[in-house]
N, C-alpha and C positions, 0 to 999 in steps of 0.2 A: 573568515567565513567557513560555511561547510560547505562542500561537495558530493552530491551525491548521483550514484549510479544503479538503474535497476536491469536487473537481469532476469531472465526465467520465461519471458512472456513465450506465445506461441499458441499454435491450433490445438484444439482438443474437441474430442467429442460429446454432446450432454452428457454429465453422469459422469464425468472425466475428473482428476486432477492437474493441476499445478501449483508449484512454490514457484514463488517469485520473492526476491533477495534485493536488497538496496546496500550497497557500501557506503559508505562512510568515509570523506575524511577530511583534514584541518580539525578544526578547533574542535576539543573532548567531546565525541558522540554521546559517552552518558550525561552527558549535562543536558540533552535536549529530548523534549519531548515530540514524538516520531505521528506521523499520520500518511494511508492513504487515499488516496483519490483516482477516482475515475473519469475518462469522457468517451462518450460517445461520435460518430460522427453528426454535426449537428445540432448538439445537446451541450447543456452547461456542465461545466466540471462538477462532479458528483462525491461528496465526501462518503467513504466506504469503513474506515476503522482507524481510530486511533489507539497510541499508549504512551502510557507516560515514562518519563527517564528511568527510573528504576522498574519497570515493566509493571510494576502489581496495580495499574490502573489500564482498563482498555474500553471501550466505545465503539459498540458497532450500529451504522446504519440497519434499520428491521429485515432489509432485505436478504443480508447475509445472514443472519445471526443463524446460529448452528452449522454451518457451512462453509464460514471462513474463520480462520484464525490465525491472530498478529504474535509474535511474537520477538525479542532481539535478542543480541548476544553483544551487550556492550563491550566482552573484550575482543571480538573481531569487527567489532564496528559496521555490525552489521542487525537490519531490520528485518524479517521476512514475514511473509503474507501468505499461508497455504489456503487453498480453494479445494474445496470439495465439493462434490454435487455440483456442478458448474452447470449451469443454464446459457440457453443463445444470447439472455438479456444481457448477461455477464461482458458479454463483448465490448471492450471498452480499449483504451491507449490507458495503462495503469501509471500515479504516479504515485511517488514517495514525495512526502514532504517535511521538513523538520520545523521545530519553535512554538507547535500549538497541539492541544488535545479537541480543539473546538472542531466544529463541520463546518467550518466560515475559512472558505481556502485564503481571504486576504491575511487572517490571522498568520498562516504561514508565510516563513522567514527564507526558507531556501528552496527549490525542488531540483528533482531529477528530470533528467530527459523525457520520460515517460518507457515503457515495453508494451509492445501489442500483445491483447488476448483474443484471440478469437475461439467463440465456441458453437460448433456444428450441430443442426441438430441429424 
């Protein structure tokens, strides 16, 4: 199976950035198509962007679109998520998930622990 780890999360203020970074590892990273997802407290898990194994396919929910962007580095086994323009809505526990490009979290096959975002206004 694969395992994965995200890292980056943290406070920021509206208008701010963060990259947030998912490792990778077991079974070949580019063989799987990468997505992430968000929750709130209180709130259903919320699919935010995906892409596919070789990166030239990505999916983003309307809410991000121009503001965040997925992109990997399958030879460090690694997925990353930059947020720009971050709003309070933003504030979420973020996760990584591998095995689907869909916004149907059961689709996915493995996740990470999740990283907190929080963003101040």
């Amino acid at each position: 199976q694969v395992q994965l780890v995200e890292s980056g999360g943290g406070l920021v203020q509206a208008g701010g950035s963060l990259r947030l970074s998912c490792a990778a590892s077991g079974r070949t990273f580019s063989s799987y198509n990468m997505g992430w997802f968000r929750q709130a407290p209180g709130k259903e898990r919320e699919f935010v962007v995906s892409i596919s194994w070789g990166g030239d396919f990505t999916y983003y929910t309307d809410s991000v679109k121009g503001r965040f962007t997925i992109t990997r580095d399958n030879a460090k086994n690694t997925v990353y998520l930059q947020m720009n323009s971050l709003k309070p809505e933003d504030t979420a526990v973020y996760y990584c998930a591998a095995g689907s490009t869909t916004m149907r979290a059961k689709e996915y096959d493995y996740w990470g622990q999740g990283t907190q975002v929080t963003v101040s206004s």
